[in-house]
N, C-alpha and C positions, 0 to 999 in steps of 0.2 A: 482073838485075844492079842493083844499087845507083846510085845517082847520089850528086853530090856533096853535093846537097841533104839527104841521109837519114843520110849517112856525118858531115856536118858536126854537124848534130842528135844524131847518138850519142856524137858526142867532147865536145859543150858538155854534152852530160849528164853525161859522165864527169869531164869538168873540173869543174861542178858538184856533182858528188856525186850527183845527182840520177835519181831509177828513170828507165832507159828507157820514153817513151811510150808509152801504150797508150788506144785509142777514149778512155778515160774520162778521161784528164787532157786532153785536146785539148779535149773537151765542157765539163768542169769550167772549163777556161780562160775561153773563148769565153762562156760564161754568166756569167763573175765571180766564181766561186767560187774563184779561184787561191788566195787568203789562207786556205780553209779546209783544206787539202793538208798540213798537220801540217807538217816539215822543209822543206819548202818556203818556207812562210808567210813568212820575212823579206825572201825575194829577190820579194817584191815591192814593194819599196819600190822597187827597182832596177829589172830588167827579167827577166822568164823566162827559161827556156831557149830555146824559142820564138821568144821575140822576137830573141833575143843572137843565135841560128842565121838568122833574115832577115835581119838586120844583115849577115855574116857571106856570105853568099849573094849579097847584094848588090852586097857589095865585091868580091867572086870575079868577079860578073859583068864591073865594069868594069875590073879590073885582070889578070885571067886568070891562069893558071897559071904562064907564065913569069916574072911579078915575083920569086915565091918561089922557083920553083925554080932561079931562076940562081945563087942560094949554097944554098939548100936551108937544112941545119937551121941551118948556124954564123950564115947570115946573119937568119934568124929570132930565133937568141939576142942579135946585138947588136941589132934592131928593140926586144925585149923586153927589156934592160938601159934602153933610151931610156926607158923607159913606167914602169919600174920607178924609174929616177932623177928622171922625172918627177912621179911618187908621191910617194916621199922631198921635194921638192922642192917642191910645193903642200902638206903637211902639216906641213912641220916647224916649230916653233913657236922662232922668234928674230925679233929686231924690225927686222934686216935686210928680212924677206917684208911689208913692208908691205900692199901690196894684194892685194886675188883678182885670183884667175887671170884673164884678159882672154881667152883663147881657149879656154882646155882647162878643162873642172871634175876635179874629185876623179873623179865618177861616168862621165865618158868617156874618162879615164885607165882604170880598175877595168875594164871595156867594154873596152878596147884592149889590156890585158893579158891576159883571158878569152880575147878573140882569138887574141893570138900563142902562147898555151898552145894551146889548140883544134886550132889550125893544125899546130904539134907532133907533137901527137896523129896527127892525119889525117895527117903524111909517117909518124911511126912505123909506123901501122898500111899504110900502101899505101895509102890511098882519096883522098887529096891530086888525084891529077890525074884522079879521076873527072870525066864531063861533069857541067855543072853543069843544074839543067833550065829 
């Protein structure tokens, strides 16, 4: 059986774009070669799949299952309108937005939205309340 661990990985792929894992992109990573991955190559300025999925695992760890699923998808769409509005909200260019952001950047916003997409995914598919390992 799958864990949440591997289920999580296939949906940030999917939310990514990105071919499911195989021995050789794990290798490729882990040696540094992530940037020469052809389609890949720009998400590394950002963070992997990889990475985004331990992130992701993480936070599973210390928030469990019951967070999400006590509203399940609806309540996942309004987390995901927040992160969205907060997007719009650090990029938009009027002179009201004087400073940076103090707490949130652009790129853990982007991170945060990957997330609640992700997450999506995993209730769509069933694998959401897999153990995590």
């Amino acid at each position: 059986m799958a864990s949440w661990n591997d289920a999580c990985l296939a949906a940030v792929m999917w939310v990514t774009e990105t071919p499911l894992p195989d021995p050789t992109f794990r290798n490729l990573y882990e040696a540094g070669e992530f940037e020469a991955m052809g389609r890949l190559a720009y998400r590394k300025q950002y963070k992997n799949p990889v990475e985004i999925a331990s992130i992701l695992v993480r936070k599973q760890r210390d928030y469990g299952h019951g967070n999400i699923m006590r509203f399940g998808r609806d309540g996942v769409l309004v987390r995901l309108w927040d992160k969205v509005a907060r997007y719009e909200n650090l990029t938009k260019d009027n002179e009201t937005h004087e400073a940076s952001p103090e707490f949130e950047t652009v790129e853990d916003t982007l991170l945060d939205i990957i997330g609640y997409v992700t997450i999506l995914k995993m209730l769509e598919a069933g694998t959401f309340t897999l153990e995590v390992e």
